[in-house]
Structures are given as structure tokens and as C-alpha cells.
C-alpha positions as a Markdown table, in Angstrom:
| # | Residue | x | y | z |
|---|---|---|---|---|
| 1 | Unk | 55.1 | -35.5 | -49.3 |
| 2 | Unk | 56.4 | -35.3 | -53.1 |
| 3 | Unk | 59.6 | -34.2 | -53.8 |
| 4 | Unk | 59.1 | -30.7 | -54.8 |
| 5 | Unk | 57.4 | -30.0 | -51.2 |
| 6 | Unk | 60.6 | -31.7 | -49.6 |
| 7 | Unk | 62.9 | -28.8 | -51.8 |
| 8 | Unk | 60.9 | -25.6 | -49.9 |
| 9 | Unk | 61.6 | -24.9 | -46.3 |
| 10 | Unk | 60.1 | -26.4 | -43.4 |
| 11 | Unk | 57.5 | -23.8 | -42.4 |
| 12 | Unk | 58.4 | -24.6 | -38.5 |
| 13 | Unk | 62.2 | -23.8 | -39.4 |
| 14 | Unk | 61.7 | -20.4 | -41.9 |
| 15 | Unk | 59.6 | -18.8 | -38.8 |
| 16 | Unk | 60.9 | -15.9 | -37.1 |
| 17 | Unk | 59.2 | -15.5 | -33.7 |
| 18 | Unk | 61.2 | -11.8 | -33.7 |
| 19 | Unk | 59.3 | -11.0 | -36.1 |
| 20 | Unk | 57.7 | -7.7 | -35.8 |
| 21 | Unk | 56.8 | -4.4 | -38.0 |
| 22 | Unk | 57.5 | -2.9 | -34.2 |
| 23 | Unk | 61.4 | -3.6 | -34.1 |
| 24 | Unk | 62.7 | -0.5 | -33.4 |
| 25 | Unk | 59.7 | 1.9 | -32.6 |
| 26 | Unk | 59.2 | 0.2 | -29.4 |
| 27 | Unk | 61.2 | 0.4 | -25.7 |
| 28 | Unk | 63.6 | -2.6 | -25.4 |
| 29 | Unk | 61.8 | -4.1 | -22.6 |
| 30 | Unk | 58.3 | -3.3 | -24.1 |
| 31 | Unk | 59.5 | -5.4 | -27.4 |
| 32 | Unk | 61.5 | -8.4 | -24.9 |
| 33 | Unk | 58.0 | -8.3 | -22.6 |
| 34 | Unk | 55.8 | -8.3 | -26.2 |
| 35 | Unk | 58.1 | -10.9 | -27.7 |
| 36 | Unk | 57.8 | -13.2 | -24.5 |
| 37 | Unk | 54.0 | -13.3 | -24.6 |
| 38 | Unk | 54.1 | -13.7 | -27.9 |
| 39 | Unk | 56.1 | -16.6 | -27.3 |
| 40 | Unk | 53.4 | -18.5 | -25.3 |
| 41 | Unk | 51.2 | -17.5 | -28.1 |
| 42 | Unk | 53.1 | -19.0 | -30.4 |
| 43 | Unk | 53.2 | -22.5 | -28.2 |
| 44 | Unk | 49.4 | -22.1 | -28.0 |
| 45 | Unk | 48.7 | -22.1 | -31.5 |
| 46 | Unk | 51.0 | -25.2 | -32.4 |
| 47 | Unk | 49.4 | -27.2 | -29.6 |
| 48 | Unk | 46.0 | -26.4 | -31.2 |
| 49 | Unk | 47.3 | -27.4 | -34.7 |
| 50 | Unk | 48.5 | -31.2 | -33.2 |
| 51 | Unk | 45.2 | -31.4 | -31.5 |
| 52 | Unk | 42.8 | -30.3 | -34.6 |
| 53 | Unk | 44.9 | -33.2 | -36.3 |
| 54 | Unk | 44.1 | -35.6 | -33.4 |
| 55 | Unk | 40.6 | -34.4 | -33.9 |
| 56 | Unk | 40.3 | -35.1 | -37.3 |
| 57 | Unk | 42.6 | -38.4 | -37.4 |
| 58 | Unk | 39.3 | -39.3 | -34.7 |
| 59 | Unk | 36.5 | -37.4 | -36.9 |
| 60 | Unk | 38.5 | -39.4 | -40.2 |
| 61 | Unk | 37.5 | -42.8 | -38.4 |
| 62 | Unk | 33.3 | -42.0 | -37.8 |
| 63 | Unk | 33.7 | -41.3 | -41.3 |
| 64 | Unk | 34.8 | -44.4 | -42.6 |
| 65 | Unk | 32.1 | -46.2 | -40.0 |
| 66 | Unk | 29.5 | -44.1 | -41.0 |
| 67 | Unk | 30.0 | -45.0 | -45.0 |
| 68 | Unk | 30.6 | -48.4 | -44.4 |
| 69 | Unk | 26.9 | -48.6 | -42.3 |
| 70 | Unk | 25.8 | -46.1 | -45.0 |
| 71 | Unk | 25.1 | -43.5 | -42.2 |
| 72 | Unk | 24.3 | -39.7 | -43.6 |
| 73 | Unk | 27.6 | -37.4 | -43.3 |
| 74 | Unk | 26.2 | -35.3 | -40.6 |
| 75 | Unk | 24.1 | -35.6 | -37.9 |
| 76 | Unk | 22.0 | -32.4 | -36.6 |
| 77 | Unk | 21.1 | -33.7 | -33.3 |
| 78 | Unk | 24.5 | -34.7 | -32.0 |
| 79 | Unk | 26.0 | -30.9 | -33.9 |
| 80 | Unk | 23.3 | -29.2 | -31.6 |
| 81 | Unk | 24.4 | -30.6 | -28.6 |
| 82 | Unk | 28.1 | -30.7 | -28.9 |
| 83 | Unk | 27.4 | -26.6 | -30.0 |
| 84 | Unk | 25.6 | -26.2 | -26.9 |
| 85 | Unk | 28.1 | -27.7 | -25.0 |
| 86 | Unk | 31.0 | -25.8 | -26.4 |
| 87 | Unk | 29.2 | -22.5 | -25.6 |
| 88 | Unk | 28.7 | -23.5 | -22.0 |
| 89 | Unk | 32.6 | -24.4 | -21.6 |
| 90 | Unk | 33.2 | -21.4 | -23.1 |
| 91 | Unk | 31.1 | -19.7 | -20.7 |
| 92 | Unk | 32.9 | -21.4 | -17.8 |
| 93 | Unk | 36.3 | -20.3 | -19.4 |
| 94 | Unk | 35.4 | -17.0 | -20.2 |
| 95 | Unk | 35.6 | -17.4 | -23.9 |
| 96 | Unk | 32.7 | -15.7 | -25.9 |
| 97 | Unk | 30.2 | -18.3 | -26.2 |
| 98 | Unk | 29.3 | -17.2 | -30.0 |
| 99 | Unk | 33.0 | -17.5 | -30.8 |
| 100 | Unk | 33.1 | -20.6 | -29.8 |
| 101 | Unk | 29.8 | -21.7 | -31.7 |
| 102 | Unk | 31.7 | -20.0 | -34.6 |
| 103 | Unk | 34.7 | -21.9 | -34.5 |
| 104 | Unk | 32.6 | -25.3 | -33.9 |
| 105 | Unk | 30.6 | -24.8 | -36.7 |
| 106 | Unk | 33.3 | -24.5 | -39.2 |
| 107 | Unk | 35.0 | -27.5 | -37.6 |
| 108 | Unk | 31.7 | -29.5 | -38.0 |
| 109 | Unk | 31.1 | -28.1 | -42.0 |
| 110 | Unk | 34.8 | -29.5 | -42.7 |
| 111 | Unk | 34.0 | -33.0 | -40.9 |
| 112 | Unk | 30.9 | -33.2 | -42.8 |
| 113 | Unk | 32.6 | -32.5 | -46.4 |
| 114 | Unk | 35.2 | -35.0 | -45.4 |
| 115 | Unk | 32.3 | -37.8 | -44.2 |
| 116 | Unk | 31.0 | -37.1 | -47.9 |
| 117 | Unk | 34.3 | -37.5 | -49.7 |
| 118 | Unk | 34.9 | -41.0 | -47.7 |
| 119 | Unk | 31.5 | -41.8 | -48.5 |
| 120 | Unk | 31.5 | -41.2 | -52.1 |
| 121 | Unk | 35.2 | -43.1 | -52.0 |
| 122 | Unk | 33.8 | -46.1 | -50.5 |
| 123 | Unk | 30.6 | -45.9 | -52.7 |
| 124 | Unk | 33.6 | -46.0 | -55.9 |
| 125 | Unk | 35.2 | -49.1 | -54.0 |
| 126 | Unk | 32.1 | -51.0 | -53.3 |
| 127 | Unk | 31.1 | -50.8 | -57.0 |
| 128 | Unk | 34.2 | -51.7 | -58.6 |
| 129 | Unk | 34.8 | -54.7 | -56.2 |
């Protein structure tokens, strides 16, 4: 992190779960029962944050094997079936199934665009050694 980063706020600390254009307009124990599922909400999303980054610190690693065996950045047949997989778990969890798809495929576009940059890095590296 450079310096100038270190100077702003921590995003974690400068977050007001409170937070609500509904502060006032709402029964007090509407807003506390709102705020408390909001809460879990809240824990939700930073638990899905931590485990995207566990996905990619994983998805980081095929990257560098797959440029180092000069293996393309994506592969179609393995994308197909983790999609279809996804939308039968998301079946079984009552999730909609093309949401699901959805989110995979942008999660599989951004692995793919980082499999490239790590290839064309360790194309660099291989012809300057």
C-alpha cells in the first residue's frame, strides 16, 4: 500500500452500519429490526469479499501454471461445467439459477483477463532472461 493510501481512512472503520436515508421516517423498532438484518447482511457480504480473495489467490496460482506450460487463459469445457454446476447448486439453494450463471461468468471473464496478464508477464520474463 503506498503512503498516500495509508493517509485516507480505513474503508472498514469510516462505515456506518446506521446508516440509512430511513432514520427518522420509520417506527423505532421497524428501524432496530431493519438495522439488525441489515447487520447479518453486512457480515455476509464481508465473508464473500475474504472468500472471492481466497478464490482468486487459488485462480492466481492456475495462472502462473498455465503460462509456465504455455496453456491458453481459458478453458471452455471446464467454464461449461463449473456454470452448469453453479446453476444446479443454486437450484438446490433456491438461488435463481441465471443469477448464479451471471455472477460465475463475470468471475470466470476476470480470471481469464488475469491468466492473460500473468501470461504476457511471464512471456516478458522468459525473453529477457
Amino acid at each position: 500500500m503506498t503512503e498516500q493510501n495509508n493517509a485516507l481512512p480505513d474503508a472498514a472503520d469510516s462505515f456506518n452500519p446506521a446508516a440509512s436515508s430511513l432514520a427518522g421516517q420509520v417506527d423505532r423498532a421497524v428501524m432496530d429490526e431493519l438495522l439488525s438484518i441489515r447487520s447479518s447482511i453486512d457480515n455476509i457480504d464481508a465473508t464473500l469479499v475474504f472468500l472471492l480473495a481466497e478464490r482468486f489467490k487459488a485462480t492466481q496460482k492456475v495462472g502462473i501454471l498455465k503460462a509456465t506450460h504455455k496453456l491458453p487463459a481459458g478453458d471452455p469445457g471446464r467454464e461449461s461445467a463449473q456454470i452448469a454446476r453453479l446453476r444446479r447448486l443454486a437450484e438446490d439453494a433456491h438461488l435463481d439459477p441465471a443469477f448464479a450463471e451471471k455472477f460465475l461468468n463475470f468471475i470466470i471473464s476476470e480470471v481469464i483477463r488475469h491468466h492473460e496478464a500473468i501470461a504476457e508477464d511471464h512471456q516478458i520474463s522468459s525473453q529477457q532472461a
